[in-house]
N, C-alpha and C positions, 0 to 999 in steps of 0.2 A: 173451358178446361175440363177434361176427364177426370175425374175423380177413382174412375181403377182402368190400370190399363193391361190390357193382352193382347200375347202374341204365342204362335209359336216356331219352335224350332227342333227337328229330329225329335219328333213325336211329344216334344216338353212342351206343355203350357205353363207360361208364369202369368199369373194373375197379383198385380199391384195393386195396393191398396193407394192410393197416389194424393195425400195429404198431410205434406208436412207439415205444415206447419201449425194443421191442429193435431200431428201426433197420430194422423191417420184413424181418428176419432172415426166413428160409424155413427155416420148424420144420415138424415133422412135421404142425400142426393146422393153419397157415396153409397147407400145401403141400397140402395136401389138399383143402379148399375151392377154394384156385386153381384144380385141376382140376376142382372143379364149378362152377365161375364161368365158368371157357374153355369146355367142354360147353354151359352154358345159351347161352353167347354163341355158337357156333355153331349151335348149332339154334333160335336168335332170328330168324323171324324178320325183325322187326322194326328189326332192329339190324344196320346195314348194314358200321359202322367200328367198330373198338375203341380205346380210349385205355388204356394200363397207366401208374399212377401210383403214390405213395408216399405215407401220409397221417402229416402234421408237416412240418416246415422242413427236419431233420437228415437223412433216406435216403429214397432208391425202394427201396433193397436190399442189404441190408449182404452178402446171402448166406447161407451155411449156417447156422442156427442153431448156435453153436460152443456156447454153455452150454448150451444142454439136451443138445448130445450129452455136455457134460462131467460137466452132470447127472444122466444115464442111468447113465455110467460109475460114477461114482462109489453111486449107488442101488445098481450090481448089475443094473440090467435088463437090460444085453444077456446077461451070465453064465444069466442067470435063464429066459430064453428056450430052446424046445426047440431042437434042432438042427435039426430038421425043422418049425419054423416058416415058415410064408411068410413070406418078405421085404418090407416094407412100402415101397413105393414113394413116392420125393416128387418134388417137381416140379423140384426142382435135379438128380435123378438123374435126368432125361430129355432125351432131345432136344425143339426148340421145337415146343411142337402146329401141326400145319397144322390151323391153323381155317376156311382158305377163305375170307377176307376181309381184309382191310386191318387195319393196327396200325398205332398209332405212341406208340412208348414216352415219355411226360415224364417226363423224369430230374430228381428235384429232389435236390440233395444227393448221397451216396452213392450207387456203384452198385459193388458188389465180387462178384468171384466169380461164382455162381450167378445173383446181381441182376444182373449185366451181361451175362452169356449169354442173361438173359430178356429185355433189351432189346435184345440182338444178334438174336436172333429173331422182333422187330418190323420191319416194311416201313419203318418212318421213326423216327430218333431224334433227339428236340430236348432242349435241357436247361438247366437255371437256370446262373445266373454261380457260383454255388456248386461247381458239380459234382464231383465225383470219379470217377474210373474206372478199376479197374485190375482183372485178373486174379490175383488173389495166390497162386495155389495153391501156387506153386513152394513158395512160403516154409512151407509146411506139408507138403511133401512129395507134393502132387497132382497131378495132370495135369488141366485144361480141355478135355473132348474136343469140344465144343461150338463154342467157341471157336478151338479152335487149326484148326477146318473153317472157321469163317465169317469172323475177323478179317482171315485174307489176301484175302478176294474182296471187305472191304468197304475195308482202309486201304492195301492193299498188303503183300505178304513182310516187308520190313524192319518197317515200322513193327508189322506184326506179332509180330512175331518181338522184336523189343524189349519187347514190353508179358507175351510170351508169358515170356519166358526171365528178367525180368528183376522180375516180380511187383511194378514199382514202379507209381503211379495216374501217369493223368492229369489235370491240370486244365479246365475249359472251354475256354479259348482253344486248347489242344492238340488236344485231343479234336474241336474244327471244323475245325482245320489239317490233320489227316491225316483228315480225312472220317468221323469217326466219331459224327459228328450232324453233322445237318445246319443247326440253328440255336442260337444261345444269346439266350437273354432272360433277365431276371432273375424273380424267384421268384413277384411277384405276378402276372408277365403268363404265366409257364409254361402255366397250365392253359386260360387265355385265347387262346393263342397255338394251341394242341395243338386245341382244341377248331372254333379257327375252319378249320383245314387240316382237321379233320375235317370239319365242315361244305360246306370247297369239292369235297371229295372226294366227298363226298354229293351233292352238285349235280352229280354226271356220272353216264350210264345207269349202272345199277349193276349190268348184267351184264356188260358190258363192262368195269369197272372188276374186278369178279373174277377176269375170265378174263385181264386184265392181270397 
């Protein structure tokens, strides 16, 4: 099973996060592939825009994979590990890739943690009437370092600073209110909506639209 899938069409790439049923969490298999999805899609190319989406109804991104880390733990696999192993890197423990072209993240449903840093990392966020959005780390004892850089230059200090300190979500109507997307449509026109702003964006020179 793929864990993110792409493709393109008429210069759009969509890049799926493709894990429903944990909520499109960002596990160590699906973070992995992401980076060779964002890779292919940079040296595409063919593929002038990106779209990041969520495949189901319920998340674009729920965030960290918490059970498989609770899984490991409980396995013994991190105990089990040398001390002198390399660190495996994933895509919620990085900053956003500059891919050198345009993004625009469709948020269907959930976007928590890690999954809202990835679409804070997008050029343009729209999102279904479902949405959710919040930073939760506080509540587990973590710090957003992604986030606590990019959320004041996109909603402002306060309303950063609330979502930062206070790890509660937002809903869509909020999440348009302090500029943290820029549209909301409901779920069936999401990818409809995401797809056609890519295309108008495609319809402008597109070295210019880069170098933008």
């Amino acid at each position: 099973m793929a864990y993110v899938l792409y493709e393109v069409n008429d210069h759009v790439a969509t890049i799926t996060l493709n894990r429903p049923e944990r909520m499109n969490a960002l596990g160590s298999e699906l973070g992995a592939e992401l980076r060779e999805a964002e890779a292919t899609f940079a040296a595409d190319d063919d593929a002038w825009i990106g779209i990041y989406t969520g495949a189901g109804d319920r998340a674009f991104c729920a965030g960290r994979d918490l059970k498989e880390v609770a899984e490991g733990a409980s396995s013994g696999a991190s105990s089990a590990a040398p001390s002198n192993a390399p660190r495996r890197s994933n895509a919620f423990e990085q900053g956003p890739a500059d891919l050198g072209k345009p993004t625009i993240a469709a948020i269907n449903g959930a976007a928590y943690g890690g999954g809202l840093e990835k679409a804070l990392g997008c050029d343009i966020r729209i999102c279904s009437e479902n949405a959710r959005l919040a930073l939760a780390e506080v509540k587990v004892g973590l710090c957003p370092p992604n986030g606590s850089f990019s959320l004041p230059r996109l909603v402002g200090l306060s309303n950063a600073m609330w979502l930062l300190l206070s790890g509660e979500p937002v809903d869509a109507p909020e999440a348009l209110r302090m500029g943290l997307v820029s549209r909301v449509v409901s779920q069936e026109e999401l990818m409809p909506m995401a797809t056609a702003m890519a295309a108008t964006i495609a319809a402008n020179a597109p070295l210019a639209v880069r170098a933008t």
